[in-house]
N, C-alpha and C positions, 0 to 999 in steps of 0.2 A: 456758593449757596446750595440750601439742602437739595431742591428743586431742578438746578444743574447737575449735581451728582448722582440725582436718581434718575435720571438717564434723560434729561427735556430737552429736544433738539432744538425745541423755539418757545418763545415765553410769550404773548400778549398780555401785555398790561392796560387796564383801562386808564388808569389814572385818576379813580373818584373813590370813593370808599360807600359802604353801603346806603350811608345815610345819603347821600348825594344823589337823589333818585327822586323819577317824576318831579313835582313841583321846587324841591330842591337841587335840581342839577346844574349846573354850569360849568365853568372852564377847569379844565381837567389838570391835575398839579404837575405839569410838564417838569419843573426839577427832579421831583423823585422820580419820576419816569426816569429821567439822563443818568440819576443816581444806582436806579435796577440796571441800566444797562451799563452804566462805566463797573458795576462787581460781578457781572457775567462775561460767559464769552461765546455764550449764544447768542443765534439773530434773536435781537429782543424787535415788537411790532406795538411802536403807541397804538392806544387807539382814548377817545374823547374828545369831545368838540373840534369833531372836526366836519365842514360844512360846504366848505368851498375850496378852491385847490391850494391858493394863499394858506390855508390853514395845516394842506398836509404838508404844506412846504416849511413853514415855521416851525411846525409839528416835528420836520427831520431836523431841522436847524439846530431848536432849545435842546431836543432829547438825544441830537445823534443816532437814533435808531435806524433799525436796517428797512423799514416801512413803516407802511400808516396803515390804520382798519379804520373802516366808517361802517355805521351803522345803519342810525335812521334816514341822516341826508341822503344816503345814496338810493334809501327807498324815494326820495321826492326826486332825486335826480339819477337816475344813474350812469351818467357821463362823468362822473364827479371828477375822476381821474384823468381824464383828458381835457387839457384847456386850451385845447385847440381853436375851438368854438363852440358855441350855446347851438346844444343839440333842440331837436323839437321836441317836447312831449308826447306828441299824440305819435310821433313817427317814433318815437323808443318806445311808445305803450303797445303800438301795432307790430314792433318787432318782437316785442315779450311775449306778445300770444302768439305768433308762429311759432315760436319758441317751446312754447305750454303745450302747441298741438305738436311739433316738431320731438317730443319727449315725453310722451303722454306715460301718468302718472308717478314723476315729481313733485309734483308737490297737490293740492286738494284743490276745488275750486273755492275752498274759502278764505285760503292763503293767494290765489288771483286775486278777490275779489276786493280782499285787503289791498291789496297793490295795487290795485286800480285804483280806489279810494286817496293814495296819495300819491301818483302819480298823475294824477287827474284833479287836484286838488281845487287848484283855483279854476278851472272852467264847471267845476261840478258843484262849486259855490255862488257862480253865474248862473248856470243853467241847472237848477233846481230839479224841474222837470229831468233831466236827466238822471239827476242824482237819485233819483227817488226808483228809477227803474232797475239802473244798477244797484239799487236795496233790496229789489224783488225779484231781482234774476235770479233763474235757474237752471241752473248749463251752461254751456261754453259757448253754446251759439248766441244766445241773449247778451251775453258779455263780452263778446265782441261786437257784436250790433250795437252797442253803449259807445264801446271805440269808437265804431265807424262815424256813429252820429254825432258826440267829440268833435273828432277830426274835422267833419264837415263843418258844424256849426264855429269850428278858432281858424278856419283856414287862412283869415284875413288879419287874422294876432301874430304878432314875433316870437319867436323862440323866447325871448327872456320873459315876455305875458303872461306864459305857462306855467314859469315855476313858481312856486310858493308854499310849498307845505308844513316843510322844516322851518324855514326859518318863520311861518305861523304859528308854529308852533313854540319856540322860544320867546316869542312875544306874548304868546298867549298865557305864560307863565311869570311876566311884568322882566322879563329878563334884558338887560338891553345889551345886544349885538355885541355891540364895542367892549362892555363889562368882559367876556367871555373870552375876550385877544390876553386878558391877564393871566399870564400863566406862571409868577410864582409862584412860591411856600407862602407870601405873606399873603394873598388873595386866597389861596388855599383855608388859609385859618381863620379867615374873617366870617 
């Protein structure tokens, strides 16, 4: 392919086409995928609908690829890769910010602030009041006080209570879960 001859040591492919976007997105066409990668001989990296680990694993299965990329999910989770166990939220939200202070100026505080919003998702649709502070915060120290107060207030929630952004997200677009495990050409074209 032209793409491998012009010198690409690795390819991501999404697996949707333009029009498959916002309110139209769903399950990413995992044969072409398998298809870009069985006429290359580079690492080719699906990436689409992929949400939970189940998905990067099938995700290797249908397309053969040398990886998987995630996107949005891994903003509402980002443990996504390890299925070891259902990490905390507030305890990966509270490692991000050392992380932010750990590295200062990577990224903006409006790119935190973003991240916080879905990382936080489902306790910041519970506790309003919080969610309205981390709308008006300014700085880093405000936006951790958001965490902290978080934290305190889910102490007595489970790790799986936390999560929920992404996949509000696909609902919130009348999509249903299960629709999106279809991953051939014929789902593809319908």
């Amino acid at each position: 392919m032209a793409i491998e001859e012009a010198g690409a040591s690795l390819l991501t492919v999404h697996g949707r086409c333009k029009e498959h976007n916002k309110h139209r997105v769903g399950s990413a066409n995992y044969d072409m995928i398998r298809k870009i990668k069985q006429a290359l001989r580079i690492p080719v990296i699906a990436n689409g609908g992929i949400s939970t680990f189940e998905d990067v694993e099938r995700s290797l299965e249908l397309t053969g690829c040398d990886g998987v990329m995630s996107s949005e999910s891994i903003l509402e989770y980002p443990a996504l890769f390890d299925p070891t166990r259902t990490y905390d939220m507030d305890e990966l939200m509270m490692e991000y910010l050392d992380l932010y202070e750990q590295y200062p100026g990577e990224a903006d505080l409006k790119c935190l602030r973003s991240h916080m919003f879905k990382f936080l998702h489902t306790g910041l649709s519970k506790h309003t009041d919080i969610r309205d502070v981390l709308n008006k915060s300014k700085g880093f120290e405000p936006l951790k006080e958001v965490a902290v107060l978080m934290k305190e207030r889910r102490k007595d929630e489970t790790p799986q209570e936390k999560i929920g952004w992404y996949y509000r997200h696909w609902k919130g677009m009348g999509i249903d879960r299960e629709v999106t495990k279809t991953y051939s050409l014929e789902a593809w074209n319908e």
